[in-house]
C-alpha positions in Angstrom: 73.5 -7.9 100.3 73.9 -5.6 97.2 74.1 -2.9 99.4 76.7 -4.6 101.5 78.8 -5.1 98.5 78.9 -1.6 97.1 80.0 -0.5 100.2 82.7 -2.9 100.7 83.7 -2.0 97.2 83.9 1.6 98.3 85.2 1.3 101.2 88.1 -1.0 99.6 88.9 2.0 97.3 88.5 4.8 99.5 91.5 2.3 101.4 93.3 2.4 98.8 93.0 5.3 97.5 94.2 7.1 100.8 96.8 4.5 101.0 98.2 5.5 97.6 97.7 9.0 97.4 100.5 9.8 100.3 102.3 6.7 98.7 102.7 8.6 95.4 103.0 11.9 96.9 106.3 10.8 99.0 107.6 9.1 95.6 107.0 12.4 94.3 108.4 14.9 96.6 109.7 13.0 99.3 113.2 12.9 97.7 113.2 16.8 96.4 111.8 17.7 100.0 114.8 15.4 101.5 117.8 16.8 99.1 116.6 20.3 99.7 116.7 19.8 103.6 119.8 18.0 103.0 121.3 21.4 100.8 119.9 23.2 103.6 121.7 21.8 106.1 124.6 21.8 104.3 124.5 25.6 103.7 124.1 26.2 107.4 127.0 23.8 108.0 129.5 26.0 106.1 127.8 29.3 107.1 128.9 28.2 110.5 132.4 27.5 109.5 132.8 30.5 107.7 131.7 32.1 111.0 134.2 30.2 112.6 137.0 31.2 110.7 136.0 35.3 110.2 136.2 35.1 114.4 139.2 32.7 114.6 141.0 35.3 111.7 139.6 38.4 113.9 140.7 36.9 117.1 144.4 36.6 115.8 144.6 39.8 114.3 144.2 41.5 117.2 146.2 38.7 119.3 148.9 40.1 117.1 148.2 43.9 116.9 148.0 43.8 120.7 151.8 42.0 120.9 153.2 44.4 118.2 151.7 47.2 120.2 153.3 46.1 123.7 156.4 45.4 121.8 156.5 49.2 120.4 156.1 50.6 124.1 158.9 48.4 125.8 161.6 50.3 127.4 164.4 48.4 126.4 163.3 48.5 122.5 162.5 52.3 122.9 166.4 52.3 124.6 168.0 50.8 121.6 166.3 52.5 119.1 167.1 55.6 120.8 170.8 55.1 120.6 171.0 53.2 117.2 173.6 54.2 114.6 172.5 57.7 112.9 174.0 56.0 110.0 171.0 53.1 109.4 173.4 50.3 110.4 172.1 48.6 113.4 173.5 47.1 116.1 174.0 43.4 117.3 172.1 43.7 120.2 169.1 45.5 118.7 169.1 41.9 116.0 169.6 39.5 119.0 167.0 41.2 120.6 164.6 41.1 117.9 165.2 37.3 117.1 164.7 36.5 120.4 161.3 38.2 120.8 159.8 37.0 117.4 160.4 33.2 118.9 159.4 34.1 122.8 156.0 35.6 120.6 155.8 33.1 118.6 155.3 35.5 115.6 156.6 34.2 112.2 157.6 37.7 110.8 159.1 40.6 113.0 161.1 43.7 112.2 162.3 46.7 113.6 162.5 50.2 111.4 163.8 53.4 111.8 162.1 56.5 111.6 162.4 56.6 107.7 161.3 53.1 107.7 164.5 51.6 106.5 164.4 48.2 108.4 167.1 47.9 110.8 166.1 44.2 112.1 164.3 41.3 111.3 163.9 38.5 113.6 162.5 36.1 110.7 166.3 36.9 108.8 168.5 37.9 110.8 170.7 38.7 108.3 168.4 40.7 106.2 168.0 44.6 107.4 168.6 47.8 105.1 165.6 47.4 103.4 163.4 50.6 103.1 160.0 49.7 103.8 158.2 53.4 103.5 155.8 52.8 101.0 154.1 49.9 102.9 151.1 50.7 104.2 151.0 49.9 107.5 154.8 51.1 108.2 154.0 54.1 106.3 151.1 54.7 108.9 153.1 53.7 112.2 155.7 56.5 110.7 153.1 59.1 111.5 151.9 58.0 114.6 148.7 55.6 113.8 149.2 51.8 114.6 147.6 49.7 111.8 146.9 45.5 111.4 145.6 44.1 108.0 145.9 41.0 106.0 149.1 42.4 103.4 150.3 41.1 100.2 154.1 40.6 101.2 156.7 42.6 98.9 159.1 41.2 96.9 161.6 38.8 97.3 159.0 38.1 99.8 155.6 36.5 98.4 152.2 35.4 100.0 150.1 36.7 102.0 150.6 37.6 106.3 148.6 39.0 108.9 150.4 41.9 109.8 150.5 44.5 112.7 152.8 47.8 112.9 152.7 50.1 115.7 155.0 53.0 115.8 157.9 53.5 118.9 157.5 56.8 120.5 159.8 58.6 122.9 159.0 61.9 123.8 156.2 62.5 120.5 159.0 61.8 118.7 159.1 58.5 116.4 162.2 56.7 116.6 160.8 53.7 114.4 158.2 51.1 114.0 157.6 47.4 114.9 156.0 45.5 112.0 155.3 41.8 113.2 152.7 39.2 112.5 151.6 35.7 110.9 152.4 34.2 107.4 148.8 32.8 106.1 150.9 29.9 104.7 150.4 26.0 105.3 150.9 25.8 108.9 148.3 28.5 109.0 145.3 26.8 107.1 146.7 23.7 108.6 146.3 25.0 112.3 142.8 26.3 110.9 141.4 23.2 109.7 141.8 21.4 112.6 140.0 24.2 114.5 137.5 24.1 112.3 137.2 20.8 110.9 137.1 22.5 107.0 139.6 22.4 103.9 141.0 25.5 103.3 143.2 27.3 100.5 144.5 31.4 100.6 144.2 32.5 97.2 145.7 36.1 96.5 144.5 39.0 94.8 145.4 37.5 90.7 144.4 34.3 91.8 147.2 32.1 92.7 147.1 29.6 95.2 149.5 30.1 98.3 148.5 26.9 100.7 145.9 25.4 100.6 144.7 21.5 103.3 142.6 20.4 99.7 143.2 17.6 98.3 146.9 17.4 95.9 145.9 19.1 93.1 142.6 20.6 93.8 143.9 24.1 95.0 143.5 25.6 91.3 140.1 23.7 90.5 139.2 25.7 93.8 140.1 29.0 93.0 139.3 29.0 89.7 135.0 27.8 90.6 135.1 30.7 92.8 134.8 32.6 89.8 133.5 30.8 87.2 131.0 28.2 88.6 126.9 29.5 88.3 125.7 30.2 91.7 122.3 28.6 93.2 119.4 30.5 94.1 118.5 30.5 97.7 115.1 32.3 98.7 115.4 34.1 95.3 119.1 35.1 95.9 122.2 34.3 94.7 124.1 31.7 96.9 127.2 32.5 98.4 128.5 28.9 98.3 129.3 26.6 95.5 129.0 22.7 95.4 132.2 21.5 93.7 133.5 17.5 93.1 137.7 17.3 94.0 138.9 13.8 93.1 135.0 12.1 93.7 134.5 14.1 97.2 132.0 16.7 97.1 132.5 19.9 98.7 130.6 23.2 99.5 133.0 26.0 99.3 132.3 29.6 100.3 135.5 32.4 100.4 136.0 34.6 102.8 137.9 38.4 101.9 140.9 38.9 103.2 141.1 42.8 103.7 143.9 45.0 103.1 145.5 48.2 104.8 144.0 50.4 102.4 140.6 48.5 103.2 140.1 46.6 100.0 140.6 42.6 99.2 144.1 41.2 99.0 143.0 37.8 98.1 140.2 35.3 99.9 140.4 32.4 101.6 138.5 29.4 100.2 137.0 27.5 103.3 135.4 24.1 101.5 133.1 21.7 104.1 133.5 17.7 102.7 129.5 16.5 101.7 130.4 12.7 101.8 128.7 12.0 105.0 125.4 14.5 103.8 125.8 12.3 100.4 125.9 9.1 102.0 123.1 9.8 104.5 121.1 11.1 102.4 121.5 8.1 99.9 120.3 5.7 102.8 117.6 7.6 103.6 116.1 7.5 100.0 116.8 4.1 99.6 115.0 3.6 103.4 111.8 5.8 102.1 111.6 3.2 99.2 111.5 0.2 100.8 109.2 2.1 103.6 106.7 2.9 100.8 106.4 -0.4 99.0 105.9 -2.2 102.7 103.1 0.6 103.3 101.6 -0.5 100.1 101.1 -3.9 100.5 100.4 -3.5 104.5 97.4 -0.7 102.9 96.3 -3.2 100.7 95.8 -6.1 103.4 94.4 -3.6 105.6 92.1 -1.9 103.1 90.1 -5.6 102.8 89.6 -6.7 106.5 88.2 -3.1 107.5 86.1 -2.9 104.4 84.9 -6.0 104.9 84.4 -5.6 108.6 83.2 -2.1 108.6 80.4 -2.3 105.7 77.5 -4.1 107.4 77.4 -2.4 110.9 78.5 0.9 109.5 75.3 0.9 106.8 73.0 -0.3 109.7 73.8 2.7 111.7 74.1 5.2 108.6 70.4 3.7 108.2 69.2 4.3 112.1 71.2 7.5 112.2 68.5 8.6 109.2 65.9 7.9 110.8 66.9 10.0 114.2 67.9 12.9 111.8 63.9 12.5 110.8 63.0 12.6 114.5 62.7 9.0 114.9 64.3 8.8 118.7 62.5 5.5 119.3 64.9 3.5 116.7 67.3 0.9 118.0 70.1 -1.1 117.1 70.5 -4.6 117.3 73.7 -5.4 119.7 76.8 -5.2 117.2 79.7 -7.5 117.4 82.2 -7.1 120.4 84.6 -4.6 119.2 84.6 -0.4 118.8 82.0 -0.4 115.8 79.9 -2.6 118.7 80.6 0.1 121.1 79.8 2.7 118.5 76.4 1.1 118.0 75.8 0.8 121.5 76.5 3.7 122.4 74.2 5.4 119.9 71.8 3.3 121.4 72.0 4.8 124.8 72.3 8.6 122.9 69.0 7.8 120.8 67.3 7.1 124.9 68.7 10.5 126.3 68.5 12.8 123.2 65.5 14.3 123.8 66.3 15.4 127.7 69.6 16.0 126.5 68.1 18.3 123.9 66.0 20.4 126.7 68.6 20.5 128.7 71.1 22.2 126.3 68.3 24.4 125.3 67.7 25.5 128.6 71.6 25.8 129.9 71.9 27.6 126.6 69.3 30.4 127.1 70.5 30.8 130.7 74.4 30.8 129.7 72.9 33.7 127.5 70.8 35.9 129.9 74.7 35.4 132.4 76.4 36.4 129.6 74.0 40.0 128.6 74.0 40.7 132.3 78.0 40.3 133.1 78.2 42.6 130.0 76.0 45.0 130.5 77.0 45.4 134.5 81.2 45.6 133.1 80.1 48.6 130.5 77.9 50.2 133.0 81.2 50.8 135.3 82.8 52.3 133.3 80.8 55.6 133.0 80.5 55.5 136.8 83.8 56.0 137.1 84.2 59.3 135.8 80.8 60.4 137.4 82.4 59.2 140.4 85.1 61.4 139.8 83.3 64.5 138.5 81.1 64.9 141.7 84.3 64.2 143.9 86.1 66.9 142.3 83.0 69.4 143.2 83.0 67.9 146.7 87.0 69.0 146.8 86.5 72.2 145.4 83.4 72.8 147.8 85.0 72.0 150.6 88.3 73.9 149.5 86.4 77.1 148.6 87.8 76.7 145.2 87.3 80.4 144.3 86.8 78.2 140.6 84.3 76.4 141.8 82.0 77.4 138.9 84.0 75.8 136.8 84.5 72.5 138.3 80.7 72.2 138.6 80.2 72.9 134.8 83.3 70.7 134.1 81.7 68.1 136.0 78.3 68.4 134.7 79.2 68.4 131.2 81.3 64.9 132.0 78.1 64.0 134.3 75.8 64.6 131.3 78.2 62.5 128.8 78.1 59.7 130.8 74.5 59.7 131.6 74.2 59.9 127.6 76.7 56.6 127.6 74.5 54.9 130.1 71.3 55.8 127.7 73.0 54.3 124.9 74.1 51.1 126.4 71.1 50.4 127.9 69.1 51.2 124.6 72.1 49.3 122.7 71.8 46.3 125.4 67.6 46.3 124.7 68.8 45.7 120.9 71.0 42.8 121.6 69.2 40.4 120.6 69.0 42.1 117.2 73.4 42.4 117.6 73.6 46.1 116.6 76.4 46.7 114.2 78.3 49.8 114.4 77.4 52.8 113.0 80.1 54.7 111.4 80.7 58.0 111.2 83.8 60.6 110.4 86.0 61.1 113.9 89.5 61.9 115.2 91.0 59.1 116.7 93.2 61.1 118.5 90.2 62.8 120.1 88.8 59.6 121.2 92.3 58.7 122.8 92.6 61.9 124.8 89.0 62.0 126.0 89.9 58.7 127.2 93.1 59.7 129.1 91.2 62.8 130.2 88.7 60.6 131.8 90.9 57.6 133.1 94.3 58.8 134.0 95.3 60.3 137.2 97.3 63.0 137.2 99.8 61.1 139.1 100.5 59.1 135.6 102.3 60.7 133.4 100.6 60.4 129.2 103.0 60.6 126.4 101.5 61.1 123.0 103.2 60.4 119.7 100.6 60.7 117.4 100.4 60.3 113.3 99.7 63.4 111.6 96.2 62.3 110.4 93.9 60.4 112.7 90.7 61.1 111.1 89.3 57.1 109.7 85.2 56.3 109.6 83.9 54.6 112.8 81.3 54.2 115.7 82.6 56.8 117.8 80.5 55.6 120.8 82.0 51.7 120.4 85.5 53.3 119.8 85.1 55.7 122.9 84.0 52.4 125.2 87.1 50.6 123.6 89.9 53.1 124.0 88.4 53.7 127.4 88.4 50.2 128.4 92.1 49.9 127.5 93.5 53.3 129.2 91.9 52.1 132.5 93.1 48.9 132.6 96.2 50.5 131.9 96.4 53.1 134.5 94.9 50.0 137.0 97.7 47.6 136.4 100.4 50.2 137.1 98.7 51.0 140.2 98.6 55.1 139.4 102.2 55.4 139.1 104.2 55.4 135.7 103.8 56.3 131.8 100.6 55.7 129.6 101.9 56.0 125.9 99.5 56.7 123.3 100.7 55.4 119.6 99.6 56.3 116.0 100.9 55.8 113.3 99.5 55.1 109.0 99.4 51.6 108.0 97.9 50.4 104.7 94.9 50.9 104.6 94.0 51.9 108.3 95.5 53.0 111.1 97.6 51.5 114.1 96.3 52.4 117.5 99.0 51.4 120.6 98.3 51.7 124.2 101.2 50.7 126.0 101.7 51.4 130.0 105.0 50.5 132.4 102.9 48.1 134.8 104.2 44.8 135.7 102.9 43.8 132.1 101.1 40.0 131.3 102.8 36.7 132.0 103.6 34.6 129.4 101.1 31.7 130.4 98.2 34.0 130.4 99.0 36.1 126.7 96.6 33.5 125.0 94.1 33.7 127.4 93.3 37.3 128.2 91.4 37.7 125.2 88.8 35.1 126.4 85.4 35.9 127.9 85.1 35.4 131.7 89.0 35.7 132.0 89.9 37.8 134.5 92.8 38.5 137.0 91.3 41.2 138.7 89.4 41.1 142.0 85.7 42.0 140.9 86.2 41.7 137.7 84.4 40.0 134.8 86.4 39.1 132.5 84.7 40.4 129.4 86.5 43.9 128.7 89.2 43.0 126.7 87.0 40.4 125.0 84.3 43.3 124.5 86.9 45.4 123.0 88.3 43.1 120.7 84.9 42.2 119.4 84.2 46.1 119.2 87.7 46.7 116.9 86.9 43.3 114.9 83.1 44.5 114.1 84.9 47.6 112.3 87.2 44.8 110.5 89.8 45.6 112.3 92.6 43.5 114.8 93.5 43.6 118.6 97.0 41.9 119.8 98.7 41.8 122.6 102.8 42.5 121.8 105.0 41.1 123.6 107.2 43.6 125.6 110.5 44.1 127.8 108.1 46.6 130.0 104.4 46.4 130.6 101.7 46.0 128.6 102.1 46.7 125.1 98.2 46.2 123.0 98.0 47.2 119.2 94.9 48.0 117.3 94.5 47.9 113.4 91.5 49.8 112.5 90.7 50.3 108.4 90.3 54.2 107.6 87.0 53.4 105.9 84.6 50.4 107.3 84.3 47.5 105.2 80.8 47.2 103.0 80.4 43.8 104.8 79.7 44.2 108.2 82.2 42.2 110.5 79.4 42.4 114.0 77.5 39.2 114.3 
């Protein structure tokens, strides 16, 4: 019974103590880790309307540098200009023309200039022409033959800000005038925005004074005035481009967008503020809804934490006791039947495991040193292939050569006995390295050129009917099994040249990486589908007729016993695999 009772103790605080712990950690955090999410969100919320607004802005600058331009190359326009008064006094027609094609446009500012940029009509003021207009920028562009549209400060008596467009009239490479026409950026123009957008906005020019604005009455200056002073946050260690103001109790996040001039600097910004109520509110309920949350959990922990302790303690401790007594090699201990729940079924059920443990325990040993023998034998039968294939190949070649008289058929036999005798060497080393298994040889480094390794491998592997493209690093030298890397590289340039059936690129990749250096073998086959990218890397996997499954497994094991890393990169063509291979081996050996 005292034992009973300590455990039930225990238990009870464990309970609690797991109940409480997450209790005090959402109390803690919970509300920073909300308001942050909730900042967040409202930063990506007004990155999107500033978005918005840039492409909105974009869109109708070149809606209106697209009208002024057709305007510029209408007959009838290039007509009147070409008979206008010599004098700068225009005619009634050329004004009645030019105030009925700023309202069928729909333009709020239009004007027509002669060729020294003296306005001759405006179809905003009709009244209003002999104005010289030269030294604007965008007329004083148009005059030489370059159309122009920018955001412009307007002259006086004028004042504000427009989106303007000026295209020059040609006849004959000869200017007779230019069309300057556009937009006000007034309050019909952040109006018209807002409800596009859904935003606040205010135009601010260049010294700071507010032009229209859809804030709240007297909030325009407190706008453009915390664009400059108020301290910016820090977002991922920079500076945020939004502020969080308060107009009249409604919290805002304001960012600014440039407006951009002719000459391709800021004429003033335009404030675009998103309204936080609903964030504040939501994010108010949601607090409030974690509280109550956590104090329910509490109580409902508490409760909890007695009936299982209670409940748990006796059977638990009996079979803590029994399990003992197995782990000692006691298989004949036995339960008594437990009460009619899952700690019963537990208790049964180790019951029926303490009858069948010791079969089950030959068994397993037995499936285990037979998985074992399988899984030497596939090995050693996929590594012996590969050697054969070139051997194949070698006394294939002579067999050509023979039979073609090859008057260099010297050659092709030495050729093919030197690769005959490399790969008999191979064959002598895996079988010696395959009689060490059990002792899992580790490789034995040694100075070689990568790039050596890599071209043997392409030598040996790729037809000629594949073309190999080589961009190697200028140093390739690193400290490795050559043998292991030689199998490796090899294992990857066949399957390679397999999967794109003998026709297409191999590319062979190096390049310096901290540390190491990046091997790539990348080919133009019909590459790995997405559900088997995870999978390929397993033993047994395969895809291929015949094959069994280990390469790719056996070279990944070979590149992570030199500490290094295989992948498989996703790619638009092909097969894309990246090796990471340290320059100097690690004084820990990686091999198992």
């Amino acid at each position: 019974m005292a034992v009973s009772g300590r455990l039930t103790r225990k238990l009870l605080l464990a309970f609690l103590f797991v109940a409480l712990v997450p209790l005090g950690l959402l109390a803690a955090f919970g509300p920073r880790i909300v308001k942050k999410h909730f900042q967040d969100l409202s930063r990506d919320r007004i990155a999107g309307v500033l978005n918005a607004v840039q492409r909105d802005l974009d869109l109708r600058k070149e809606t209106i540098r697209l009208q002024v331009d057709n305007l510029a190359t209408d007959p009838e326009l290039i007509r009147e200009l070409a008979v206008a008064s010599p004098d700068g006094v225009p005619g009634l027609a050329l004004i009645d023309d030019v105030v009925e094609r700023r309202s069928a446009l729909g333009l709020d500012w239009l004007e027509v200039t002669d060729p020294t940029g003296t306005v001759l009509a405006r179809g905003h003021a009709r009244g209003d022409f002999g104005v010289s207009l030269a030294a604007d920028p965008l007329v004083a562009a148009s005059m030489t033959g370059t159309p122009l549209a920018a955001v412009t400060a307007l002259a006086a008596p004028d004042s504000g800000l427009a989106l303007l467009a000026a295209s020059p009239v040609m006849f004959e490479g000869k200017v007779l005038g230019v069309v300057r026409g556009g937009a006000l950026i007034d309050r019909a123009f952040v109006t018209r925005m807002r409800l596009l957008s859904g935003a606040d906005l205010a135009v601010i020019d260049s010294a700071g004074h507010e032009h229209a604005t859809t804030f709240m009455p007297d909030a325009a200056h407190p706008v453009a005035q915390a664009l400059d002073r108020a301290p910016r946050d820090s977002v991922n260690g920079a500076p945020d481009s939004t502020i969080a103001l308060t107009l009249e109790a409604v919290p805002y996040r304001v960012g600014a967008l440039p407006l951009i001039g002719p000459r391709g600097t800021p004429v003033g910004r335009l404030a675009v503020g998103v309204s936080e109520a609903d964030l504040d509110r939501t994010l108010t309920s949601l607090l409030r809804l974690l509280g109550a949350a956590a104090l329910i959990a509490l109580f409902v922990a508490v409760g909890m934490a007695l009936v299982f302790a209670t409940r748990v303690a006796r059977p638990v401790r009996a079979l803590a006791l029994a399990a003992q007594r197995v782990a000692h090699g006691d298989l004949a201990v036995r339960l008594p039947a437990g009460p009619d729940d899952e700690v019963g079924d537990l208790m049964a059920a180790f019951n029926a495991m303490a009858v069948d443990l010791t079969g089950s325990r030959e068994r397993l040993v037995r499936g285990e040193r037979q998985a074992a023998w399988a899984q030497v034998a596939r090995r050693l039968a996929h590594d012996i292939r590969n050697p054969l294939t070139p051997i194949q190949l070698a006394i294939e070649e002579v067999e050509r050569a023979r039979a073609d008289n090859d008057p260099h058929l010297g050659e092709v036999i030495a050729r093919a006995g030197r690769t005959i005798k490399a790969e008999v060497r191979t064959l002598r080393e895996l079988v010696r390295e395959f009689g060490d298994f059990a002792r899992s040889h580790a490789p034995r480094p040694e100075p070689l050129d990568v790039h050596e390794l890599l071209d043997h491998a392409a030598a040996l592997y790729a037809p000629s009917s594949i073309t190999v493209e080589r961009n190697y690093a200028p140093e390739g030298r690193i400290v490795a099994d050559p043998d292991l890397l030689t199998r490796a590289f090899g294992n990857l340039v066949k399957n390679a040249c397999e999967a794109m059936g003998g026709q297409g690129t191999l590319t062979l990749t190096t390049r310096g990486v901290d540390g190491g250096l990046e091997v790539t073998v990348a080919d133009t086959g019909p590459g790995v589908p997405a559900d088997e990218r995870e999978k390929i890397f397993t033993p047994y996997f395969t895809t291929k007729e015949g094959g069994t499954g280990l390469g790719l497994a056996i070279v990944r094991r070979v590149i992570e016993d030199h500490g290094g890393s295989l992948v498989l990169v996703p790619s638009d063509v092909g097969a894309r695999f990246v090796a990471r291979i340290p320059t100097h081996p690690s004084e820990e050996p990686h091999g198992g």
